[in-house]
DSSP file (Angstrom, degrees, kcal/mol; ACC not computed):
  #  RESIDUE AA STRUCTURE BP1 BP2  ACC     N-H-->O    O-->H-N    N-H-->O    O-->H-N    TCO  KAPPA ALPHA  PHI   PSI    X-CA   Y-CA   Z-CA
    1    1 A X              0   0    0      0, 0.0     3,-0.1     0, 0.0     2,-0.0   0.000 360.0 360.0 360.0 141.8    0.0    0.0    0.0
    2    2 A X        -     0   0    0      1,-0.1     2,-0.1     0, 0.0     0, 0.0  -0.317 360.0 -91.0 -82.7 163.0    1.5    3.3   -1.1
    3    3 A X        -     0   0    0      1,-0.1     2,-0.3    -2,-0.0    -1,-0.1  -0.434  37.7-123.7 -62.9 136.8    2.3    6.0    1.9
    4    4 A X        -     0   0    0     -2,-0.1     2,-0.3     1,-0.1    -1,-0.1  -0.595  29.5-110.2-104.4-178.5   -0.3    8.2    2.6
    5    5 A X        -     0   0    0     -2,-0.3     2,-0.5    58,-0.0    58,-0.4  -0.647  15.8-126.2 -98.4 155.6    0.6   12.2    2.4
    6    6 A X        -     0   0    0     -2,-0.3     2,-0.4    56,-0.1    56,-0.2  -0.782  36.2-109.4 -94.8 136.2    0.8   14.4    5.1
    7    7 A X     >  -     0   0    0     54,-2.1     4,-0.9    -2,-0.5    -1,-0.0  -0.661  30.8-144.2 -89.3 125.2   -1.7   17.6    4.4
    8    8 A X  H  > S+     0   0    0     -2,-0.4     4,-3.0     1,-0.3    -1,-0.1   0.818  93.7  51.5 -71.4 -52.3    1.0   20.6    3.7
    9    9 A X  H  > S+     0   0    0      1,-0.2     4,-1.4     2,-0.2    -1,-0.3   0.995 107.1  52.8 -72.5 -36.7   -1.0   23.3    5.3
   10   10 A X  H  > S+     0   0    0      1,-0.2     4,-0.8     2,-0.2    -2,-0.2   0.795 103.3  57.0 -62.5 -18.0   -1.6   21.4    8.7
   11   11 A X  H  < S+     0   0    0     -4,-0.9     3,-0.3     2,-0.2    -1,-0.2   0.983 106.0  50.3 -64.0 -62.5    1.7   20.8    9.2
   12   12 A X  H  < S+     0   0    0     -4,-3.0    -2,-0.2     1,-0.2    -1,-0.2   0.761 116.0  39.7 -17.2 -56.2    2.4   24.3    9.0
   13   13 A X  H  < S+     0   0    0     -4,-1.4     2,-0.5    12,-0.0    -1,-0.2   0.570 110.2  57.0 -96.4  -2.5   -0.1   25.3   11.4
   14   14 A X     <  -     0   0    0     -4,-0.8     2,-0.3    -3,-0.3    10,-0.1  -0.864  48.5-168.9-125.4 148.5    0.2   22.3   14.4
   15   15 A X        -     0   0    0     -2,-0.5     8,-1.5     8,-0.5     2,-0.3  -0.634  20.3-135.9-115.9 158.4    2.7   21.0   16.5
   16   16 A X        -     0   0    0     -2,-0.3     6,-0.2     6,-0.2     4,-0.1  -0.901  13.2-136.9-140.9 119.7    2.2   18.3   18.2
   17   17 A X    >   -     0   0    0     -2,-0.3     3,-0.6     4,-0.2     6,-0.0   0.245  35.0-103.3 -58.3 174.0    3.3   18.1   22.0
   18   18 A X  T 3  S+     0   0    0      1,-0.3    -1,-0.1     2,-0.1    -2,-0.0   0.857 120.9  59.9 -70.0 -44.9    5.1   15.0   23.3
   19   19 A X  T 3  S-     0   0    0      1,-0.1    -1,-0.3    48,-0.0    -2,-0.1  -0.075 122.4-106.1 -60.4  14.4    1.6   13.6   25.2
   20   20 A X  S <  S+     0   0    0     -3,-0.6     2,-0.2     1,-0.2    47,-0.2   0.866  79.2 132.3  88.2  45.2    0.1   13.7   21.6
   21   21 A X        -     0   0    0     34,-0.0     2,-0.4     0, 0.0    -1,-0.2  -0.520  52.8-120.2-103.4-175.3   -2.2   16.8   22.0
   22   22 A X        -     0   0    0     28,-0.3    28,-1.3    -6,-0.2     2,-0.4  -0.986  17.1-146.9-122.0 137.1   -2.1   19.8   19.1
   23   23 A X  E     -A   49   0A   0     -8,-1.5    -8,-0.5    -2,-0.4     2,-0.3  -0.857  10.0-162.2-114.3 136.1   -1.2   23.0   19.5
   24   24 A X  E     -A   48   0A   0     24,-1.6    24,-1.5    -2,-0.4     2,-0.5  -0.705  26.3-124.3-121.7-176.0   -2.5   25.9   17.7
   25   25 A X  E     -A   47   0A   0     -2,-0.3    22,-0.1    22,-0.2    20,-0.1  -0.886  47.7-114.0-118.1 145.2   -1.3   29.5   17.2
   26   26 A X        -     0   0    0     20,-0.9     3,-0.2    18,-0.7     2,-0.2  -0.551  33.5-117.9 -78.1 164.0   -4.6   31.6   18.7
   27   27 A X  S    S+     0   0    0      1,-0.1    -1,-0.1     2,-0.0    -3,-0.0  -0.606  86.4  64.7 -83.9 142.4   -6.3   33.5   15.7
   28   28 A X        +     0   0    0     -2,-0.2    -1,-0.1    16,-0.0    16,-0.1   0.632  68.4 101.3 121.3   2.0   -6.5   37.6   15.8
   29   29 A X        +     0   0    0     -3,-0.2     3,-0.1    15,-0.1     4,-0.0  -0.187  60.7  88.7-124.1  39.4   -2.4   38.8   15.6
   30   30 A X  S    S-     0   0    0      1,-0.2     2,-0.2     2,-0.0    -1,-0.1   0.787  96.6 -30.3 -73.4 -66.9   -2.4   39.6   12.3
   31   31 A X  S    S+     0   0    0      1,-0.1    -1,-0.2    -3,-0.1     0, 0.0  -0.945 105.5  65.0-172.1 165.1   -3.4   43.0   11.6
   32   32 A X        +     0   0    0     -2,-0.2     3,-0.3    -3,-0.1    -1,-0.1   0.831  65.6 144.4  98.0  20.8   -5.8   45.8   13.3
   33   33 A X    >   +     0   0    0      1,-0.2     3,-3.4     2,-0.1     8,-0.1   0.918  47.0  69.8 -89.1 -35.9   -3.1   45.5   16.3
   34   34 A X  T 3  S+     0   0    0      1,-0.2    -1,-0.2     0, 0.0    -2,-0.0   0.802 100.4  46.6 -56.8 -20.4   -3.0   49.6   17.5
   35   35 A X  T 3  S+     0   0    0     -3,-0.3     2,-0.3     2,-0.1    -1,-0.2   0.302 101.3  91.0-113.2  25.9   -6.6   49.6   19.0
   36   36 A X  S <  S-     0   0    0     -3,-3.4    -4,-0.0     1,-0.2     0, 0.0  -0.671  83.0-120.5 -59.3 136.7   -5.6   46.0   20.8
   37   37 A X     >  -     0   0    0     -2,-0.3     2,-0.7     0, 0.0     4,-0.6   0.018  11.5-118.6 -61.7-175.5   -4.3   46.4   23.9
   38   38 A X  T  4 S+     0   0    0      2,-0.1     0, 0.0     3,-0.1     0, 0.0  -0.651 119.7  57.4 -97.1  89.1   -0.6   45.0   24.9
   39   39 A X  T  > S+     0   0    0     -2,-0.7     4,-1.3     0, 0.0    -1,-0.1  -0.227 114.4  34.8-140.7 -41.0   -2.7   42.7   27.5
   40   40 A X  H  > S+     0   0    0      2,-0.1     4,-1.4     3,-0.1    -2,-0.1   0.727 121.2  46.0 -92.8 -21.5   -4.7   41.2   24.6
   41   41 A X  H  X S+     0   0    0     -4,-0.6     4,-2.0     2,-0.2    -1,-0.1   0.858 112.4  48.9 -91.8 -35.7   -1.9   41.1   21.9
   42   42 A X  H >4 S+     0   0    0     -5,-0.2     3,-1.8     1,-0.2     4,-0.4   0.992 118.3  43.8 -71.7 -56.9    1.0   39.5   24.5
   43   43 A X  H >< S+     0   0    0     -4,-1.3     3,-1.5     1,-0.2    -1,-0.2   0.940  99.4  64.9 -42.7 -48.1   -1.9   36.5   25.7
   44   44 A X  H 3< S+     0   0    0     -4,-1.4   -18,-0.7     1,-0.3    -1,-0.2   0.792  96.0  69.5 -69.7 -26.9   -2.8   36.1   22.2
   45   45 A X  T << S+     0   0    0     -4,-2.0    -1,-0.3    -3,-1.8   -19,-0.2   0.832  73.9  99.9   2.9 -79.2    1.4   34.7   22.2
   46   46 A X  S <  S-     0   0    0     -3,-1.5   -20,-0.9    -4,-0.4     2,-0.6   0.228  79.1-136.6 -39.2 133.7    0.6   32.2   23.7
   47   47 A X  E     -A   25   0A   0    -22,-0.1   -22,-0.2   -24,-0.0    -1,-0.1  -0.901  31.8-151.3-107.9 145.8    0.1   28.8   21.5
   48   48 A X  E     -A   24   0A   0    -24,-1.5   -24,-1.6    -2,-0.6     2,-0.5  -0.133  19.9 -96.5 -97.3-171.8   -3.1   26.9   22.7
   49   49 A X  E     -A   23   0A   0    -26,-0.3   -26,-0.3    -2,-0.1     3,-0.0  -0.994  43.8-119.9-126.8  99.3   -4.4   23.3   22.8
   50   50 A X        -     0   0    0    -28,-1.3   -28,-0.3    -2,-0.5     5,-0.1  -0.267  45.7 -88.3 -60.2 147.8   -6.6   22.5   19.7
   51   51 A X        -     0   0    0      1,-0.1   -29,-0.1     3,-0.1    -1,-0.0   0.079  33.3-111.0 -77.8-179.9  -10.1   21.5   20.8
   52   52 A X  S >  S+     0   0    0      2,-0.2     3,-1.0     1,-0.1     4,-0.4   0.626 112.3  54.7 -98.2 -41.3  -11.0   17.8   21.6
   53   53 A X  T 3  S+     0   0    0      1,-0.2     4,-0.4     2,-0.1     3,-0.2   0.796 102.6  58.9 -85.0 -34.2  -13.3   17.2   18.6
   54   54 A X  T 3  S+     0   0    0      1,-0.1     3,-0.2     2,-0.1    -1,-0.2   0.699  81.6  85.5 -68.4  -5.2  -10.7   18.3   16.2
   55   55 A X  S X> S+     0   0    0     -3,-1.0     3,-2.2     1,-0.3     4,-1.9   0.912  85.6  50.7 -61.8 -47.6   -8.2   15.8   17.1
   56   56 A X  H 3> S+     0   0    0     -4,-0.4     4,-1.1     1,-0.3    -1,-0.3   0.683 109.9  48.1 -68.4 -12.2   -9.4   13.1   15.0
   57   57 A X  H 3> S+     0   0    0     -4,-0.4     4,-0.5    -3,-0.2    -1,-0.3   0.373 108.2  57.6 -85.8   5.4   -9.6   15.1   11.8
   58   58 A X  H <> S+     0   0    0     -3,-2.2     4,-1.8    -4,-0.2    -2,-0.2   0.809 107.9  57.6 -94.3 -90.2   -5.9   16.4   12.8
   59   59 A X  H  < S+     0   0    0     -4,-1.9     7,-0.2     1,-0.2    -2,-0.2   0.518 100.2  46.8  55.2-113.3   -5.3   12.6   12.6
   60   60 A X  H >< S+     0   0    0     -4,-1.1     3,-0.6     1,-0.3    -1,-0.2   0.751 116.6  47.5 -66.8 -54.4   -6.2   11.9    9.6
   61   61 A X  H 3< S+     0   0    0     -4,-0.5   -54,-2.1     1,-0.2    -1,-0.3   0.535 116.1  37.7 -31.0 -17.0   -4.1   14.8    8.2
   62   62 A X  T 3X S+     0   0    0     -4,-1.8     4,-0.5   -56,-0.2     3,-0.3  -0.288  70.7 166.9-146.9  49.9   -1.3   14.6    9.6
   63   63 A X  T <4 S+     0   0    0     -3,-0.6     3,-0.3   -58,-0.4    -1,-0.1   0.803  89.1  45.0 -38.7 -38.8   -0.8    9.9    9.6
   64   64 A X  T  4 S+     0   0    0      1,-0.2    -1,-0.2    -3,-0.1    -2,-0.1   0.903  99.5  64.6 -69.3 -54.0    3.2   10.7   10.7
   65   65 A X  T  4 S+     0   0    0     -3,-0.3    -1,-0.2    -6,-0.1    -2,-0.1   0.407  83.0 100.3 -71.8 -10.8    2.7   13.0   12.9
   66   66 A X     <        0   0    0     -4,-0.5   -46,-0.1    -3,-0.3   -50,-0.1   0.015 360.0 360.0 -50.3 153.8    0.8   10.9   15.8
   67   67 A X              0   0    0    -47,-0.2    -1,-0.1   -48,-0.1    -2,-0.0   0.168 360.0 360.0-114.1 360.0    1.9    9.2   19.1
């Protein structure tokens, strides 16, 4: 059976911790930053835990990437 491919953009945007969670980069630090505060822009830093219902479509993108 041939190797399946790893989907190009999700590798870009997820990591995947050592316990086999996803990390995402939060949305919203892009542009539009001056009437953000530095309170909202410095949390927004922060990389997050991708939700529990996305994992298994994470998965399936990303066959290598697993533990």
């Amino acid at each position: 059976m041939p190797k399946m491919k790893t989907h190009s953009s999700s590798k870009k945007r997820f990591k995947i911790t050592g316990t086999g969670k996803f990390m995402r980069k939060k949305a919203g630090k892009q542009h539009i930053l001056a009437k953000k505060s530095t309170k909202r822009k410095r949390n927004l830093r922060q990389p997050t835990e991708v939700d529990k219902t996305h994992e298994n479509k994470l998965r399936k993108l990303m066959p290598y990437h697993n533990k």
